[in-house]
TORKOL-4160 file (C-alpha; in steps of 0.2 Angstrom, whole numbers, padded with zeros to 4 digits, m for minus):
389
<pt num="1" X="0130" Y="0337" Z="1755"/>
<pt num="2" X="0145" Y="0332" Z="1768"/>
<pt num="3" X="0150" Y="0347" Z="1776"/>
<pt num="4" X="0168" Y="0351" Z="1769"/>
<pt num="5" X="0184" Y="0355" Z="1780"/>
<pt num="6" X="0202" Y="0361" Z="1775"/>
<pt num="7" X="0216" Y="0359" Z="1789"/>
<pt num="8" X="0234" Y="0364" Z="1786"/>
<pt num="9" X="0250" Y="0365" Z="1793"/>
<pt num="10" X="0258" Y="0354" Z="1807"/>
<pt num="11" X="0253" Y="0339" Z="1815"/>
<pt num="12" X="0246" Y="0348" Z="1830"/>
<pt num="13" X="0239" Y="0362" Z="1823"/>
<pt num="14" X="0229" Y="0353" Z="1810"/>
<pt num="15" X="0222" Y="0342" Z="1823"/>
<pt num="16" X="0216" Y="0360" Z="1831"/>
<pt num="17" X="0207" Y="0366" Z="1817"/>
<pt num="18" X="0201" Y="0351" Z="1815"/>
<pt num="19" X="0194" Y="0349" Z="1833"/>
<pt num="20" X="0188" Y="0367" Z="1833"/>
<pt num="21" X="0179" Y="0367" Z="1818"/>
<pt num="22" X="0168" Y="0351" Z="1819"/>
<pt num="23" X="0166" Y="0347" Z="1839"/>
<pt num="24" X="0147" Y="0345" Z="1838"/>
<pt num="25" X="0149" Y="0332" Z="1823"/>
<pt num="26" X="0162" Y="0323" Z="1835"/>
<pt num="27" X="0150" Y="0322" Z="1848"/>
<pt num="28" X="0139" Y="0313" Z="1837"/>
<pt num="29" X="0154" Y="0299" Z="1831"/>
<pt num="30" X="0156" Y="0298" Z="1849"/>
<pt num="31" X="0137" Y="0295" Z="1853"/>
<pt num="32" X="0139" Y="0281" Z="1838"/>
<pt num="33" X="0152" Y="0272" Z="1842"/>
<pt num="34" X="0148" Y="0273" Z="1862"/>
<pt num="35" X="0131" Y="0266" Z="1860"/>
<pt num="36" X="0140" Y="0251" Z="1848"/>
<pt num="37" X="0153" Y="0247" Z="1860"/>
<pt num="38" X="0142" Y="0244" Z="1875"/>
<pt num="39" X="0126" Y="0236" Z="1863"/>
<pt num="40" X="0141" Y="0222" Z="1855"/>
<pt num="41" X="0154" Y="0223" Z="1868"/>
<pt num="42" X="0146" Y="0227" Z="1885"/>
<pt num="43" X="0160" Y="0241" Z="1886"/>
<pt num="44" X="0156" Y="0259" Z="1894"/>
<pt num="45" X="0165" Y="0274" Z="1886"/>
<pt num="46" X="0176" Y="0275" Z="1898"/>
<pt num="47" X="0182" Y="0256" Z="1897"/>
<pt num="48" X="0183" Y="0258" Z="1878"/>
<pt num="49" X="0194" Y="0273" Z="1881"/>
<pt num="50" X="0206" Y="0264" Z="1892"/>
<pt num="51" X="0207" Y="0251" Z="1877"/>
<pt num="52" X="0208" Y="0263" Z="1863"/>
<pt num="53" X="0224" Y="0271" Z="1874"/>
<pt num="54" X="0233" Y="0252" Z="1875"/>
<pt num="55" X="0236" Y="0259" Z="1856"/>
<pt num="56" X="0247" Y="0275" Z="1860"/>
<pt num="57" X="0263" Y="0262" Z="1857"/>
<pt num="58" X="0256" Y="0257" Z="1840"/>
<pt num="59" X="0254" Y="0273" Z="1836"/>
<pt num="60" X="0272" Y="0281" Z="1842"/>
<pt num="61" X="0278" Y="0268" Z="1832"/>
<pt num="62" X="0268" Y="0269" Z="1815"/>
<pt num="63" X="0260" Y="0285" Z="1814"/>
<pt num="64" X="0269" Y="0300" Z="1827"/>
<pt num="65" X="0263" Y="0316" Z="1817"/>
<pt num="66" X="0246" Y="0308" Z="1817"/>
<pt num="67" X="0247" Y="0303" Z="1836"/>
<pt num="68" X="0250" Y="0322" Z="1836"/>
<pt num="69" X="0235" Y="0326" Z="1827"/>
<pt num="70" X="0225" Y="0317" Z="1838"/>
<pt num="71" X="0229" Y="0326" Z="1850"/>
<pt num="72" X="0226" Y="0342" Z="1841"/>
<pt num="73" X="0208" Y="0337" Z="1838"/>
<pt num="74" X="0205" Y="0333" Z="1854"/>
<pt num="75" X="0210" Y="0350" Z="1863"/>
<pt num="76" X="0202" Y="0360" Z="1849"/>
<pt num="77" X="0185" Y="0350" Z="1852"/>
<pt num="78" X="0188" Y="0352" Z="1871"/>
<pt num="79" X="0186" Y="0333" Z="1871"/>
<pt num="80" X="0202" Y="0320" Z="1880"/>
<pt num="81" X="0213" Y="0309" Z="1869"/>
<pt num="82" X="0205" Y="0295" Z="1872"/>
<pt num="83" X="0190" Y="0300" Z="1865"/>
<pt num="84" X="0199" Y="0301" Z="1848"/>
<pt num="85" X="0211" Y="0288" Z="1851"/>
<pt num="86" X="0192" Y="0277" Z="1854"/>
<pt num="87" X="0185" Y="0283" Z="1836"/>
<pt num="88" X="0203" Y="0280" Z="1826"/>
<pt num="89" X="0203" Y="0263" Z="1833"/>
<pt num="90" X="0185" Y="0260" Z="1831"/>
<pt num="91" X="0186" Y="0245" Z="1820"/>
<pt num="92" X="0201" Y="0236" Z="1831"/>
<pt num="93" X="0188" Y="0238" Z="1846"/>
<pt num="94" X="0174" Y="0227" Z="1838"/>
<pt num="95" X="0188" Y="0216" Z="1833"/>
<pt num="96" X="0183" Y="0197" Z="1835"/>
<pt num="97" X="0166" Y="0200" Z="1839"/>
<pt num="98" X="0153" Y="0191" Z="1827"/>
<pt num="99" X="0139" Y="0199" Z="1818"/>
<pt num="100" X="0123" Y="0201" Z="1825"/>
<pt num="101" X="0129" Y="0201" Z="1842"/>
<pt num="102" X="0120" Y="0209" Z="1860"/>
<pt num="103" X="0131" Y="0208" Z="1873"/>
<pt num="104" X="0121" Y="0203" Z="1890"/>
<pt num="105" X="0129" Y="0220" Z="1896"/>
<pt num="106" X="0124" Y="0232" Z="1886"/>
<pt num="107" X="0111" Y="0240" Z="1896"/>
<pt num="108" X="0123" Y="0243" Z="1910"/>
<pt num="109" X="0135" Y="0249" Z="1902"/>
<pt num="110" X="0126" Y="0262" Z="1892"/>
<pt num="111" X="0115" Y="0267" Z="1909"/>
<pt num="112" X="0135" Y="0270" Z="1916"/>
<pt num="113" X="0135" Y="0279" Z="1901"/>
<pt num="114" X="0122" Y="0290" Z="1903"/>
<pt num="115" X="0130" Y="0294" Z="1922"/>
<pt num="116" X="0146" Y="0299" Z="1913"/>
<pt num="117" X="0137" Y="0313" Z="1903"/>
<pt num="118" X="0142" Y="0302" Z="1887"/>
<pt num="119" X="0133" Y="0310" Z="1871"/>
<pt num="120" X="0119" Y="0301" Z="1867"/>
<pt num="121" X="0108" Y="0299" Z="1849"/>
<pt num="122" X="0090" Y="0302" Z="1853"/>
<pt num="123" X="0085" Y="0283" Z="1853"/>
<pt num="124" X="0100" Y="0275" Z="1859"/>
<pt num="125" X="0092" Y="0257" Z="1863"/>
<pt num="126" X="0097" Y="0240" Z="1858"/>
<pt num="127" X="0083" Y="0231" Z="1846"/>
<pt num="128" X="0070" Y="0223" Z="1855"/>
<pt num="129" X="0058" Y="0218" Z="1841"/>
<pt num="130" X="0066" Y="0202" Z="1837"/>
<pt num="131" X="0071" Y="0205" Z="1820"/>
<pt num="132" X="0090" Y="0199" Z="1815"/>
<pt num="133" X="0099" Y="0211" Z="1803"/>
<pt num="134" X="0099" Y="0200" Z="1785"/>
<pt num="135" X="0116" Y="0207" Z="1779"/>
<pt num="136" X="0130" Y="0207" Z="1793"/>
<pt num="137" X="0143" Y="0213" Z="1779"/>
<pt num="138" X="0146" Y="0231" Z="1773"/>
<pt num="139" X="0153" Y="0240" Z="1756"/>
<pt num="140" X="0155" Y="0235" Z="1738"/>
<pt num="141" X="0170" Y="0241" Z="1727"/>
<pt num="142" X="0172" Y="0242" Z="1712"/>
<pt num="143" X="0186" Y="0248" Z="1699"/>
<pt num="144" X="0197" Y="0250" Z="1684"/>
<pt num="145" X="0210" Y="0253" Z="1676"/>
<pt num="146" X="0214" Y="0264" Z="1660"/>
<pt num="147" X="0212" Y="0253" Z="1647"/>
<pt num="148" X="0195" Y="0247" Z="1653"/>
<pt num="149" X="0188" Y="0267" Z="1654"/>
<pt num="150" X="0181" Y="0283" Z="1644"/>
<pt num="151" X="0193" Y="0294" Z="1655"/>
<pt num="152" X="0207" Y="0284" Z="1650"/>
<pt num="153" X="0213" Y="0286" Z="1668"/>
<pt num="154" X="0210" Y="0278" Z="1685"/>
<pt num="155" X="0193" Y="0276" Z="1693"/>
<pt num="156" X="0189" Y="0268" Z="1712"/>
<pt num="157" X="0172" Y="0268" Z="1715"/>
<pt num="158" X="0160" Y="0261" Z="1732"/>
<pt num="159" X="0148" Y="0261" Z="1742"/>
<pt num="160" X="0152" Y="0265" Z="1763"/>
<pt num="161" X="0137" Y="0253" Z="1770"/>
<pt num="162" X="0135" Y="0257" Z="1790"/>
<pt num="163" X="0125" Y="0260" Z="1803"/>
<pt num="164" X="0114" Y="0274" Z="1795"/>
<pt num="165" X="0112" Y="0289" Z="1808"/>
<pt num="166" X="0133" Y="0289" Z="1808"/>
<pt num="167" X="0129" Y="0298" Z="1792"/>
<pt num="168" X="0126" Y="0314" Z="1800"/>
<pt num="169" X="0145" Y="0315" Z="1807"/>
<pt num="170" X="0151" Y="0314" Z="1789"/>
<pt num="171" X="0162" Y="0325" Z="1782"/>
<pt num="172" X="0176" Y="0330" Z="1769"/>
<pt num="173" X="0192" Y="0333" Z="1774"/>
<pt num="174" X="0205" Y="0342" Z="1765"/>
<pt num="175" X="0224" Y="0341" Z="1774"/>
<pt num="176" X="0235" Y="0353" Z="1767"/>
<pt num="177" X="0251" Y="0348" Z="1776"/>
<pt num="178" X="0269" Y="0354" Z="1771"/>
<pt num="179" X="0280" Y="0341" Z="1760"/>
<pt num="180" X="0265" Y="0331" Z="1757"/>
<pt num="181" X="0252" Y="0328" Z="1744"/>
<pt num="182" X="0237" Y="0337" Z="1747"/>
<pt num="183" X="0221" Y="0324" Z="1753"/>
<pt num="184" X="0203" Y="0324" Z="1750"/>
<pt num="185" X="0193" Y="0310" Z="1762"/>
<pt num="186" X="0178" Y="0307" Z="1766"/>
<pt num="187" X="0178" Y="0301" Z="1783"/>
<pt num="188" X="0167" Y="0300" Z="1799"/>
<pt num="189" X="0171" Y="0315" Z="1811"/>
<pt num="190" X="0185" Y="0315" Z="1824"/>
<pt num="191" X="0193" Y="0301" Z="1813"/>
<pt num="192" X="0209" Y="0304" Z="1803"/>
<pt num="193" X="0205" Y="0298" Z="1785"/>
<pt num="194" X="0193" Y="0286" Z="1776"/>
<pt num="195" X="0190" Y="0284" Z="1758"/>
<pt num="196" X="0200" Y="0297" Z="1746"/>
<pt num="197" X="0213" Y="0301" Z="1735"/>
<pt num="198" X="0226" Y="0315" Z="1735"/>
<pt num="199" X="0236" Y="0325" Z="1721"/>
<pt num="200" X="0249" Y="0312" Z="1719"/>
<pt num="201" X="0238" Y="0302" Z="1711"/>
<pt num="202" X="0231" Y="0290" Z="1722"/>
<pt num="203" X="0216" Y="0283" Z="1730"/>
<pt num="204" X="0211" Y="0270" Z="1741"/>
<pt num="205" X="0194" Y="0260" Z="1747"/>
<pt num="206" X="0187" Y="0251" Z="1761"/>
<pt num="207" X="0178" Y="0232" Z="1765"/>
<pt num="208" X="0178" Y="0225" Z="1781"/>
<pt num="209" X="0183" Y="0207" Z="1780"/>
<pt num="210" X="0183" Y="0198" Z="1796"/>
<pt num="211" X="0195" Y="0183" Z="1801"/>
<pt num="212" X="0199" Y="0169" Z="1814"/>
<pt num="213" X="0214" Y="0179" Z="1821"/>
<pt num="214" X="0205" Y="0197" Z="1821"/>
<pt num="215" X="0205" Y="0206" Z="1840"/>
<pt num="216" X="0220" Y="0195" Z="1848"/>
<pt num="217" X="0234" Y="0210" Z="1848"/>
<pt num="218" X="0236" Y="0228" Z="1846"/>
<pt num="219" X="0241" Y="0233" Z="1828"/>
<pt num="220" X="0238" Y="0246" Z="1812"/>
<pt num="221" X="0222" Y="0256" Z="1815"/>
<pt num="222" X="0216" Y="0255" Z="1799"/>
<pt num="223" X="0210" Y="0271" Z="1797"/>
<pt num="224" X="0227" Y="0277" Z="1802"/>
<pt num="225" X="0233" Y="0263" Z="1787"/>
<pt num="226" X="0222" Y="0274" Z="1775"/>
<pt num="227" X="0229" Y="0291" Z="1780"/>
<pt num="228" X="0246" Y="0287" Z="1778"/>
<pt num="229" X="0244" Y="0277" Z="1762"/>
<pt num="230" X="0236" Y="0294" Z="1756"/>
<pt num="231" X="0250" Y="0304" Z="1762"/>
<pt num="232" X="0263" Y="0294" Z="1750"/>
<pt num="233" X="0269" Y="0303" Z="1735"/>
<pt num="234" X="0269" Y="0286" Z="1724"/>
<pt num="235" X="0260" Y="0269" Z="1722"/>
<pt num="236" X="0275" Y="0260" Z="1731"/>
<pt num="237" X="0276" Y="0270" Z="1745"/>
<pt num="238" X="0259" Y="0267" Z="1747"/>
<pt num="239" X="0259" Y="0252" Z="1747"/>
<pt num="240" X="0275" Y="0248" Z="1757"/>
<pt num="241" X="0261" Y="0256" Z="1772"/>
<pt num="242" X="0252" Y="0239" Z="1773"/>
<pt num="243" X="0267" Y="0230" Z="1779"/>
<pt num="244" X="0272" Y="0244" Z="1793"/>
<pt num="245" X="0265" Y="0232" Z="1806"/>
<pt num="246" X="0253" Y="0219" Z="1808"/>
<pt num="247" X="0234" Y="0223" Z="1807"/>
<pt num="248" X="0225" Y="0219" Z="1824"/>
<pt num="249" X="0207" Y="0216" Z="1812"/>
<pt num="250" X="0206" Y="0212" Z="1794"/>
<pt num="251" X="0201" Y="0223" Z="1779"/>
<pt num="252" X="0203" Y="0226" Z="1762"/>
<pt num="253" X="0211" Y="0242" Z="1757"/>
<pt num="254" X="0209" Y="0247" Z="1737"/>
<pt num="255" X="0225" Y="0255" Z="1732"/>
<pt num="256" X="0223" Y="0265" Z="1715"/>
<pt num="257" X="0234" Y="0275" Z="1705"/>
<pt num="258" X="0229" Y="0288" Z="1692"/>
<pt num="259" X="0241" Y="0278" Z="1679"/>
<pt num="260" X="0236" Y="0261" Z="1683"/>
<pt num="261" X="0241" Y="0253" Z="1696"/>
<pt num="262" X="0226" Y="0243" Z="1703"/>
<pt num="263" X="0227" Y="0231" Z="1718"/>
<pt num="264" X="0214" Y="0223" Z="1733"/>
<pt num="265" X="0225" Y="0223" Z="1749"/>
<pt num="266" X="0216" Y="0208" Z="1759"/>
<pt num="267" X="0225" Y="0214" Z="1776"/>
<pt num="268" X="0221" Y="0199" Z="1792"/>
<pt num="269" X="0233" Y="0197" Z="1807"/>
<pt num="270" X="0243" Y="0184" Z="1798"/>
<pt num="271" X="0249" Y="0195" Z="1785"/>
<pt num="272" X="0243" Y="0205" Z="1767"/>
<pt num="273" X="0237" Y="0196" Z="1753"/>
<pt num="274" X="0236" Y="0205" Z="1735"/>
<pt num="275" X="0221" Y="0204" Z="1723"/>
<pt num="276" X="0223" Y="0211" Z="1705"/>
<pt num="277" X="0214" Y="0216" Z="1692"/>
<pt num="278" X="0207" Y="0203" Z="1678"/>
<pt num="279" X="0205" Y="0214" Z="1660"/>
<pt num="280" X="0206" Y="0230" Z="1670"/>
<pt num="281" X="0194" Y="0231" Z="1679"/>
<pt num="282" X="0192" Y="0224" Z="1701"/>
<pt num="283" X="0178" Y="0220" Z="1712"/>
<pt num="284" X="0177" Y="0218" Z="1731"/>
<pt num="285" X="0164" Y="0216" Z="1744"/>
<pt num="286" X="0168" Y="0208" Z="1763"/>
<pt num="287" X="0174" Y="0191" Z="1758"/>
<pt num="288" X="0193" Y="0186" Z="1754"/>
<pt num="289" X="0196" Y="0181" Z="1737"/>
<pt num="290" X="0214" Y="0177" Z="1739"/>
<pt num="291" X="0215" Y="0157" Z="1744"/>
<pt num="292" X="0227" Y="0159" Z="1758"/>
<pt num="293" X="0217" Y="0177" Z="1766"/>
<pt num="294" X="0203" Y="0164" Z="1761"/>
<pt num="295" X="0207" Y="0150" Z="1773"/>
<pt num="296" X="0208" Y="0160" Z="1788"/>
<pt num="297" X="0194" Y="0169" Z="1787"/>
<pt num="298" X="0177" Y="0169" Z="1798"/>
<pt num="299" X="0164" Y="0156" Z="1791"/>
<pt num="300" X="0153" Y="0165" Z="1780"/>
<pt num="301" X="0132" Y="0162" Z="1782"/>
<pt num="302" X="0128" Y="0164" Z="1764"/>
<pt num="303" X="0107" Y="0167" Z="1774"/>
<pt num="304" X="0114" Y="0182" Z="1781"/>
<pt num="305" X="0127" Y="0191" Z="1770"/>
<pt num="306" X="0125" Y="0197" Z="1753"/>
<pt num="307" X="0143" Y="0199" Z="1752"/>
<pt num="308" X="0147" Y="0185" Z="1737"/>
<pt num="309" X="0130" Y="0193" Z="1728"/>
<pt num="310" X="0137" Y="0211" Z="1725"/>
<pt num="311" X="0153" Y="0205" Z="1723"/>
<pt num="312" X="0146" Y="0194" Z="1708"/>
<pt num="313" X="0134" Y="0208" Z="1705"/>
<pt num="314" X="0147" Y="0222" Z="1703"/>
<pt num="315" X="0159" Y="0209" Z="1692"/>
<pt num="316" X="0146" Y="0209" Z="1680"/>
<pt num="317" X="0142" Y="0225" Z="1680"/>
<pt num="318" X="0161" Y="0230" Z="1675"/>
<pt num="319" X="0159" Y="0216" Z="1659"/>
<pt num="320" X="0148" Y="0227" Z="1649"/>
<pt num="321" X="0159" Y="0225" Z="1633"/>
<pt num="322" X="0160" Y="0245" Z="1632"/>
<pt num="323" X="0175" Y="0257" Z="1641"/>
<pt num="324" X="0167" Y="0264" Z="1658"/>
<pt num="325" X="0164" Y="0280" Z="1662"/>
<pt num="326" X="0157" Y="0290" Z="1677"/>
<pt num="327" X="0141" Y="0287" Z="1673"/>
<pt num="328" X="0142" Y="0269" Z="1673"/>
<pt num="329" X="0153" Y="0268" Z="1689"/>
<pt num="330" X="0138" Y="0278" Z="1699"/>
<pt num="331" X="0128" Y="0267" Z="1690"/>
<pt num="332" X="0135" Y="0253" Z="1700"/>
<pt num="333" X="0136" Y="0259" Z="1717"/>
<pt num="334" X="0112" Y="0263" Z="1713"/>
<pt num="335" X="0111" Y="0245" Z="1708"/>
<pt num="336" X="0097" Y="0234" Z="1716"/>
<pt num="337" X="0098" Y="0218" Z="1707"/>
<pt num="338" X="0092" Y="0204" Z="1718"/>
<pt num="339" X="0086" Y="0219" Z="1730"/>
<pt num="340" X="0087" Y="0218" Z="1746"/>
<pt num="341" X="0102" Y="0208" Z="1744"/>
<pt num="342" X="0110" Y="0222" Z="1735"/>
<pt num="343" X="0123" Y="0234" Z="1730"/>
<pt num="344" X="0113" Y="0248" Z="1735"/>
<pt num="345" X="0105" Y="0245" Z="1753"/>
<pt num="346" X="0091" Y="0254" Z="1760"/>
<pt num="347" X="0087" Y="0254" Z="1779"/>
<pt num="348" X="0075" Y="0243" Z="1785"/>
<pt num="349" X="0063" Y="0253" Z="1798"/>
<pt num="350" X="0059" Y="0240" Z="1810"/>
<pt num="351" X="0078" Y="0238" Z="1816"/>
<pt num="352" X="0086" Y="0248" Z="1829"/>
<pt num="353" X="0097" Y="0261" Z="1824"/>
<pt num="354" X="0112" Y="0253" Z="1829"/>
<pt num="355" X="0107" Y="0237" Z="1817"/>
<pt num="356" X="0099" Y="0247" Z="1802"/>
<pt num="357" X="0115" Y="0243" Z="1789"/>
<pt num="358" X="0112" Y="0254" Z="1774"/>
<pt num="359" X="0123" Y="0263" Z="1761"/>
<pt num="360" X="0127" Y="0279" Z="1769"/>
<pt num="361" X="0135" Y="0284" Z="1753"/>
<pt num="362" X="0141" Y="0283" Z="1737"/>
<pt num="363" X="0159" Y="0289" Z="1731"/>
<pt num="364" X="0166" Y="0288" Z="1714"/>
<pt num="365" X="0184" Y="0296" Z="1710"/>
<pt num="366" X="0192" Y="0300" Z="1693"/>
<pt num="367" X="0209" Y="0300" Z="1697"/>
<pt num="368" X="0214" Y="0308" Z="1678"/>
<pt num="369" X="0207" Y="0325" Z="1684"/>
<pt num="370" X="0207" Y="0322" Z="1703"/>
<pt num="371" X="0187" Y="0325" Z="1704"/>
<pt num="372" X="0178" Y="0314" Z="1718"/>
<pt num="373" X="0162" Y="0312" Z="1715"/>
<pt num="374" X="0151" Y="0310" Z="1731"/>
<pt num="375" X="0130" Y="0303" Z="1733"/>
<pt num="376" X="0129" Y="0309" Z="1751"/>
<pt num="377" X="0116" Y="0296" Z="1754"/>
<pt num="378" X="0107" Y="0281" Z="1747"/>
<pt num="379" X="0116" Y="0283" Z="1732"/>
<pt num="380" X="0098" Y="0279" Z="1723"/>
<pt num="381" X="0089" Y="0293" Z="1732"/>
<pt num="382" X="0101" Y="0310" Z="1726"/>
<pt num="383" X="0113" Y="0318" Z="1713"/>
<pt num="384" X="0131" Y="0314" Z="1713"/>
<pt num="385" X="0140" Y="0329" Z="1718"/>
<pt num="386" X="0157" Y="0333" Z="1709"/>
<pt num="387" X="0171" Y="0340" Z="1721"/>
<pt num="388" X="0188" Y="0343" Z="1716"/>
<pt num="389" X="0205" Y="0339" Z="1723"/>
């Protein structure tokens, strides 16, 4: 299981704890993404540093106690600000760059890498085998709404598809901070929040989408976008976080409420589209489904992602005639029609590390009684593990 982490008090001081408690795991989200930064952008830590810090205005702006809190986890894990700043802006910094990419740099920059004492993974190299990744997308969502479940309440359920040795920097992270719902996430070290929900009910998800604009100016982190949506104390508020400022890449956020309130935030650098549920119940995987979001997204090579076939996959799933429970929702997130073009994706060996896509995890969340439920691997391969809010 995830190791598990509780931080309280202010800004700063969370951030501490937070720093303090987990800095080898940190090392390892920064041995990830620094090995992923040079293999797709040719960018040396240090370089991705320096951009992650062209963010500091955003985040004055947007998201000051968490800027704060950055700062916190830096000084507790005796690591600089751009380190975190790098990992909280992660997905802005591989912004605009395609899928399947090998930047003709890499090898430098992770040698400069190496110089710099830069934490490294055991096998840090690109693939040299030859074999393309099949499925460039990530994640499948699904949910519903009261009327369409046995718990009569809430539940947001997916799979977090990733490079799969990022799995061992996973954690669960409970903030206790004063005047603010308490938060339960699952999240990847060093980084501020990920999926979760909080004791004001509410509950968010993650797909990547990818558009034409994505990578062109600064904007919302959106792993800061999912930390503040779960420290709002109602559904509106919540929501009202998606139009803050405008995203620098494009995602899909799945706000939940535990009494109903459903709704797929397509967020691109041209704006926030909403997608709600048909007869309770929603699907999402890393393709827009609003028109407009649609039109200005990235062509999609229906050869290389499965993104359309576990969206249709989990839709179907939903329409089972009967109210949903648990059970089925886990269910879901285990399936492997059309395997390997799944719901549930396995690693395939003969890629590198930094191309082996695979569902690090499942996690299925009951609003009603505020339980997470969390598969801390393939979700096929282990138990779901209950752990309360």
């Amino acid at each position: 299981m995830f190791p598990e982490l509780t931080i309280v008090g202010g800004p700063y001081e969370r951030g501490y704890q937070y720093g303090a408690a987990v800095p080898h795991l940190i090392a390892h989200s920064i041995a990830s993404y620094a090995r992923l930064f040079a293999y797709r952008r040719g960018l040396d830590w240090a370089d991705s540093q320096t951009a992650a810090m062209g963010y500091l205005p955003v985040l004055h702006e947007v998201a000051p106690d968490l800027l704060d809190e950055m700062r916190g986890i830096a000084d507790g894990a005796s690591r600089q600000l751009g380190d975190i700043l790098a990992l909280n802006v992660r997905t802005e910094l591989m912004a605009g760059v395609g899928p399947g990419v090998i930047h003709p740099g890499w090898t430098a920059a992770r040698m400069r890498n190496l110089a710099a004492g830069v934490p490294v993974h055991p096998d840090a190299t690109a693939s040299d085998s030859g074999i393309a990744p099949f499925d460039d997308g990530e994640c499948t969502t699904a949910a519903a709404q009261p009327s369409a479940t046995a718990t009569a309440t809430t539940i947001l359920a997916q799979t977090w598809d990733w490079a799969g040795d990022q799995r061992a920097a996973c954690l669960l992270l409970r903030v206790r901070a004063p005047g603010e719902p308490e938060i339960l996430t699952m999240t990847e070290a060093g980084i501020v929040a990920k999926i979760g929900m909080n004791s004001a009910g509410l509950a968010v998800g993650l797909n990547l989408l990818r558009s034409e604009t994505d990578g062109r100016d600064l904007g919302m982190p959106v792993h800061v976008l999912l930390r503040k949506m779960l420290q709002a104390g109602n559904f509106a508020q919540a929501r009202a976080v998606a139009d803050m400022a405008p995203a620098a890449s494009s995602s899909c956020v799945t706000l939940a409420s535990a009494t109903g309130d459903l709704v797929s935030l397509e967020i691109t650098p041209a704006g926030v589209a909403e997608v709600l549920p048909q007869g309770g119940v929603l699907a999402h995987a890393n393709h827009c489904l609003d028109a407009a979001a649609a039109s200005g997204e990235c062509p999609i090579n229906p050869a290389l992602s499965t993104t359309r076939e576990r969206h249709d996959r989990a839709w179907d799933l939903l329409h089972t005639g009967a109210a949903l429970g648990i059970a089925d929702f886990q269910a879901i997130l285990r399936d492997h029609h059309g395997d390997p073009r799944c719901i549930c994706r396995h690693p395939d060996p003969r890629l590198a590390p930094v191309d082996r896509g695979e569902s690090i995890c499942g996690i299925v969340m009951d609003l009603g009684v505020q339980i997470m439920y969390v598969a801390p691997d393939v979700p096929c391969t282990v138990e779901f593990t209950a752990v309360a809010l």
